[in-house]
VEXDREN-2710 file (C-alpha; in Angstrom, 1 decimal):
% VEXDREN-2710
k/r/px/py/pz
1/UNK/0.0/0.0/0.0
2/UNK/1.6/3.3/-0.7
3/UNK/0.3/6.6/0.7
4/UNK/0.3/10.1/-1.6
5/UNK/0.4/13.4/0.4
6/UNK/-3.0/13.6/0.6
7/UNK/-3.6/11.0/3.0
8/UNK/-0.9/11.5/5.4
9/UNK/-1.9/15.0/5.6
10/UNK/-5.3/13.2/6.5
11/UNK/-3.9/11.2/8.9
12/UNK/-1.8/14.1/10.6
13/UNK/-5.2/15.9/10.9
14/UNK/-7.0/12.4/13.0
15/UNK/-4.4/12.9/14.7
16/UNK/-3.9/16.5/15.5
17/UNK/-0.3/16.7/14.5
18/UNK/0.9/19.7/12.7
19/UNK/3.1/18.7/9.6
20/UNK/5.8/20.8/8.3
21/UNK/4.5/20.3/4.1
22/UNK/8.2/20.4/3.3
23/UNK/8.3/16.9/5.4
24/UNK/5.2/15.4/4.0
25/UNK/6.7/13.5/1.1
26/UNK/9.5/12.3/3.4
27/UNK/6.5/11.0/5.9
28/UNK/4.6/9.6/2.9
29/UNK/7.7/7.3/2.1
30/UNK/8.4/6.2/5.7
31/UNK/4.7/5.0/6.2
32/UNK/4.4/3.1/2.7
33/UNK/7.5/1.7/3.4
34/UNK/6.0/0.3/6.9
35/UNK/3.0/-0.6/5.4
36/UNK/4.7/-2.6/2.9
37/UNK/6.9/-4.3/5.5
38/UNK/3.7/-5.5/7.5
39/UNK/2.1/-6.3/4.0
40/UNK/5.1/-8.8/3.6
41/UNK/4.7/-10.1/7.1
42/UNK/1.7/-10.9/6.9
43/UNK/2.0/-12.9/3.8
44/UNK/4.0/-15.4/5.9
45/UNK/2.2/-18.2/6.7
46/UNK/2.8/-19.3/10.4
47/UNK/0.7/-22.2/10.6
48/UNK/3.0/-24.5/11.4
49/UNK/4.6/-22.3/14.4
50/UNK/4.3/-22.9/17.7
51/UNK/4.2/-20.1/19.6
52/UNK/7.0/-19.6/22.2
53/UNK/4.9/-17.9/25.0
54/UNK/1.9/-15.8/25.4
55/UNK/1.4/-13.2/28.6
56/UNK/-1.8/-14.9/29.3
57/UNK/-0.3/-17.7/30.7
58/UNK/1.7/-16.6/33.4
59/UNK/0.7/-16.9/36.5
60/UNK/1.6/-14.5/39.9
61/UNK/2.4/-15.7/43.3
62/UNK/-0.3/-14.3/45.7
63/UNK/0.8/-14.0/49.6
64/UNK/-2.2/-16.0/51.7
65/UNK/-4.8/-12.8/53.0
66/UNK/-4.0/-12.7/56.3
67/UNK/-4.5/-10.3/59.0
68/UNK/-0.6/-9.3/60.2
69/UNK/-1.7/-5.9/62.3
70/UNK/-4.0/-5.6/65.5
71/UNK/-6.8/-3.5/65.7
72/UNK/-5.4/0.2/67.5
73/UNK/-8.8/1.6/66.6
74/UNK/-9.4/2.5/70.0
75/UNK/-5.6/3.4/71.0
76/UNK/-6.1/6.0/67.4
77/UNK/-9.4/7.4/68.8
78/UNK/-8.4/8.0/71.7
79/UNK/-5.9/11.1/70.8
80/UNK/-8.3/12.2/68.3
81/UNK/-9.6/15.9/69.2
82/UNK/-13.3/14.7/68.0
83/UNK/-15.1/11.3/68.3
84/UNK/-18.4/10.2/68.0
85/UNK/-19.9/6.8/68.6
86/UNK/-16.3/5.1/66.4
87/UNK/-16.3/8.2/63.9
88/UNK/-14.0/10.8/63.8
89/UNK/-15.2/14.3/63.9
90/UNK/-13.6/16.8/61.5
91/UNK/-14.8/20.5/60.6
92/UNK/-16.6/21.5/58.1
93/UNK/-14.8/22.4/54.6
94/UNK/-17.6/23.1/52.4
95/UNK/-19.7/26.2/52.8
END
């Protein structure tokens, strides 16, 4: 696939970039040239290739949920300047 000027200028507009037009031929090469390098890779048949690993399978080592700290609850609320019935009291920030 090869792109003319008028696409990649249509492409820089999708996606908000501002071209220089003195570098729009040079950007018009560099895409066909990608384009034609995936167009090649993609006529590869890879049917017979087993693939070598795949991020789904992996698996992470999870720690067992257990509790490590006490409950200081009350040790907390009891230097608090404002508690009522296990909630601390703050002021009032929105008028």
């Amino acid at each position: 696939m090869t792109l003319d000027a008028d696409k990649v200028k249509k492409i820089a507009q999708l996606a908000r970039l501002d071209i220089d037009a003195s570098a729009i031929p040079g950007y018009a090469t560099n895409l066909s040239n990608i384009l034609q390098l995936v167009e090649q890779m993609n006529a590869v048949s890879t049917e017979q290739v087993e693939p070598m690993a795949h991020p789904l399978d992996a698996t992470q080592r999870l720690r067992e949920d257990v509790v490590t700290e006490t409950n200081q609850r009350d040790q907390f609320q009891a230097i608090a300047p404002q508690v009522d019935a296990g909630l601390y009291l703050v002021p009032k920030v929105i008028e």
